[in-house]
C-alpha positions as CSV (number, residue, x, y, z in Angstrom):
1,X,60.0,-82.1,-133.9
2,X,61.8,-85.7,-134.4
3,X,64.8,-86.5,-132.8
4,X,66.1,-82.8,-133.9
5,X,64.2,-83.3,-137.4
6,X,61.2,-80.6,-138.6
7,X,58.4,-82.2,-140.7
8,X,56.6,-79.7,-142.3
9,X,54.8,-78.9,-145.3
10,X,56.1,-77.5,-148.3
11,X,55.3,-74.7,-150.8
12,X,56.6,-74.0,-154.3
13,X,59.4,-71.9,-153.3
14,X,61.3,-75.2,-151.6
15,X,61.3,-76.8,-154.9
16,X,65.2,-77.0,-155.5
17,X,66.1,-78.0,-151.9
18,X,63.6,-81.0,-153.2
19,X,64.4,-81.2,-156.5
20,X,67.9,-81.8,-155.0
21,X,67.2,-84.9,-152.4
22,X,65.4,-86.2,-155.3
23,X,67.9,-87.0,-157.6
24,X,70.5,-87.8,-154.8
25,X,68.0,-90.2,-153.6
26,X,67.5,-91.8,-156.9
27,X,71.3,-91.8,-157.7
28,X,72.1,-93.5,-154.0
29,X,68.8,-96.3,-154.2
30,X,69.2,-97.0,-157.9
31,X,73.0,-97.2,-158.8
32,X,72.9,-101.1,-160.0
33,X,68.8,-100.8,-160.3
34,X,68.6,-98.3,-163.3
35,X,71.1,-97.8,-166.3
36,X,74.2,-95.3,-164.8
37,X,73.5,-93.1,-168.2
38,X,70.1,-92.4,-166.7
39,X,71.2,-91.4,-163.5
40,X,74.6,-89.5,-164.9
41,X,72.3,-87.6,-166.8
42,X,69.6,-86.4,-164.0
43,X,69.6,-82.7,-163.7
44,X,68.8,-80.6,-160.5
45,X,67.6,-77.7,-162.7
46,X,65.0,-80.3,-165.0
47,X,64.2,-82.2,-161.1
48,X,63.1,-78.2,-159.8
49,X,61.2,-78.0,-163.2
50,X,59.4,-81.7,-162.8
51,X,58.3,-80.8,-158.9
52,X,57.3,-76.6,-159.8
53,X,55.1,-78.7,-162.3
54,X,54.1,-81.3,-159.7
55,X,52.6,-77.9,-157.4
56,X,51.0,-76.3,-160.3
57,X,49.6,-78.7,-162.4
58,X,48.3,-80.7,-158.8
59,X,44.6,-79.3,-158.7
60,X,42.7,-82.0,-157.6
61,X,38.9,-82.3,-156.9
62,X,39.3,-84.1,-153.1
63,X,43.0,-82.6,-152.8
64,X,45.7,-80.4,-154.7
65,X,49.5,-82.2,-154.4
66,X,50.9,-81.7,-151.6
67,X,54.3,-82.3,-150.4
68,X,55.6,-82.9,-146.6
69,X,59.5,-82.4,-146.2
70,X,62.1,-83.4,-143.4
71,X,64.4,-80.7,-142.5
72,X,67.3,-81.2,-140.1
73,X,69.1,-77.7,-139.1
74,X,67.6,-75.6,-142.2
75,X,68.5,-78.5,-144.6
76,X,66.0,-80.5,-146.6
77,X,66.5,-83.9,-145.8
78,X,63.6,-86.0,-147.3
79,X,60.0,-85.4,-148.6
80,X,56.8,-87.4,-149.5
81,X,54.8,-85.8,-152.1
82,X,51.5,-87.2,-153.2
83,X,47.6,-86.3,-154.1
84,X,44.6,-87.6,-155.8
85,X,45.0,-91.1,-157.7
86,X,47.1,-90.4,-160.9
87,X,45.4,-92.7,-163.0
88,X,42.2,-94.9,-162.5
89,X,42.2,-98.0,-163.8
90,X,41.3,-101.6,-162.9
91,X,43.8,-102.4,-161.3
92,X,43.8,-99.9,-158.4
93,X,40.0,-99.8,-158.4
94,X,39.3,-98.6,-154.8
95,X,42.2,-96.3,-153.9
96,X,41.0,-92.3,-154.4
97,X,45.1,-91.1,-152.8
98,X,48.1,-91.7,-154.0
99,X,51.6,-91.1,-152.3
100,X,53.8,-90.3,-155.4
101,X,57.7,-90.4,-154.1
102,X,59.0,-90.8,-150.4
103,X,62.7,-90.1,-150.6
104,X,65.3,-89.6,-147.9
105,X,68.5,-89.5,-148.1
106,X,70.9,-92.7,-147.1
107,X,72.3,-90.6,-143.8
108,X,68.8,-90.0,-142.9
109,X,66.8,-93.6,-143.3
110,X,65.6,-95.9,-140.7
111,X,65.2,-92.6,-137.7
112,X,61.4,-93.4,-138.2
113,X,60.8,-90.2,-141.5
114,X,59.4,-92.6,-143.7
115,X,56.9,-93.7,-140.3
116,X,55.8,-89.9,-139.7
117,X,55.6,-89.4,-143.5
118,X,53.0,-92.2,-144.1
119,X,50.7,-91.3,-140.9
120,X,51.0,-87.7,-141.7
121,X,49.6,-87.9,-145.3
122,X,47.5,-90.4,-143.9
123,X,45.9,-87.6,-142.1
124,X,45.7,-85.7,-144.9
125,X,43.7,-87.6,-146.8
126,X,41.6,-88.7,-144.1
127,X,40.7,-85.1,-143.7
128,X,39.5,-85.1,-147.3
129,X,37.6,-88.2,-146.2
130,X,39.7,-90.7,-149.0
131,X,40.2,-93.9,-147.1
132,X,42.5,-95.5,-149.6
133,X,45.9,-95.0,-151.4
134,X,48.4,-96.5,-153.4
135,X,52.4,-96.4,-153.7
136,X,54.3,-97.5,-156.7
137,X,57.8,-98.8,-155.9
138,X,60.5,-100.6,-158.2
139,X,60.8,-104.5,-157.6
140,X,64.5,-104.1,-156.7
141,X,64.1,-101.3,-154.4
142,X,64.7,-102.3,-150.8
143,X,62.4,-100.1,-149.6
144,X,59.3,-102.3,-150.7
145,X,59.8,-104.1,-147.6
146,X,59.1,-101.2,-145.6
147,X,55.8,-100.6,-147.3
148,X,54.6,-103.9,-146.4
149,X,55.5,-103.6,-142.4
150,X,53.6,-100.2,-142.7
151,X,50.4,-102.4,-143.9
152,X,50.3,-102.2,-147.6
153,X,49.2,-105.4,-149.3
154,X,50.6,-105.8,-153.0
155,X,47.5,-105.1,-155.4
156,X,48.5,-105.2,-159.2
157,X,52.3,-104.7,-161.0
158,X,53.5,-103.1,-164.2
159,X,56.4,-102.8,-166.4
160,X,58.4,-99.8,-166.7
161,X,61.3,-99.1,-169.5
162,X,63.6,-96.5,-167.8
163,X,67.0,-95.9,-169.9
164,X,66.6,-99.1,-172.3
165,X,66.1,-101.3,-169.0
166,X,63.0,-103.3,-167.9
167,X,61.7,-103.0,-164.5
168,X,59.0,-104.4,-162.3
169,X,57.0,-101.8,-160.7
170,X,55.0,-102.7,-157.8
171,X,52.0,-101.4,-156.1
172,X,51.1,-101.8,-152.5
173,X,47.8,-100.9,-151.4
174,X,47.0,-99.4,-148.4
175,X,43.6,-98.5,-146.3
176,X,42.8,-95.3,-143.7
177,X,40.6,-96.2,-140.5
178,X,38.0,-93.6,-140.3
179,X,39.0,-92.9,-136.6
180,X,42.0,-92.1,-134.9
181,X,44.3,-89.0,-136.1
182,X,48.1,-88.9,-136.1
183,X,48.5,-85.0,-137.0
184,X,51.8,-83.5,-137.3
């Protein structure tokens, strides 16, 4: 327990309470990043869909997805989701984990989630003995500072189209010691 907050990992049946601080989160950080259409047209139901998929689908060799959520009395506040590396290429040579999404809502940032969520999957992968991971995070999204305090050092870019728009994606790189344990 945080400052009244639960962290906790989740199973496939909290899919909709994160399917829903998903597309809040990306309808709060993006407004003025991405195209309105896009985020207009985001669905809760298709979100729930995306993430029963994302539990699923996630059977990796090292580690299956897993997803840790933030709860604040009995309501779903935030979550980090990641897993094995996506894709290998090149460019992220090195890194066997990947967090995939770290979202919490605006009423909820800067009380030290995003802190706890890092060193907790942090500890999860160490236990699978991967020593590496990457984050993706658009250009214009104020949060990349944040990944650099916690350590990560930019490592390669790409360009994503999302709604007609171009956007700079960029991906931090970040490294485990072998030692000391955070734990939940």
């Amino acid at each position: 327990m945080h400052d009244g907050y639960e962290i906790k990992k989740a199973g496939i049946r909290g899919v909709r309470d994160i399917a829903d601080v998903h597309v809040d989160c990306w309808r709060e950080t993006y407004r003025g990043i991405m195209p309105d259409g896009k985020l207009d047209a985001l669905s809760y139901e298709k979100s729930a869909e995306k993430w029963k998929d994302f539990f699923i689908s996630g059977k990796g060799v090292l580690l299956k997805n897993t997803v840790i959520v933030a709860k604040k009395n009995d309501e779903t506040v935030g979550f980090c989701a990641g897993g094995e590396v996506r894709k290998f290429s090149k460019r992220t040579e090195g890194y066997k984990g990947e967090i995939k999404a770290v979202y919490i809502l605006k009423e909820h940032q800067r009380k030290g989630l995003g802190r706890i969520f890092l060193k907790n999957f942090e500890e999860i992968f160490r236990e699978k003995e991967i020593f590496s991971y990457i984050i993706w995070v658009l250009k214009d999204n104020d949060s990349k500072g944040f990944y650099r305090k916690m350590g990560g050092k930019l490592i390669t870019t790409k360009t994503y189209e999302i709604g007609g728009k171009k956007l700079k994606g960029l991906c931090f790189g970040f490294r485990i010691s072998e030692g000391e344990s955070y734990g939940f």
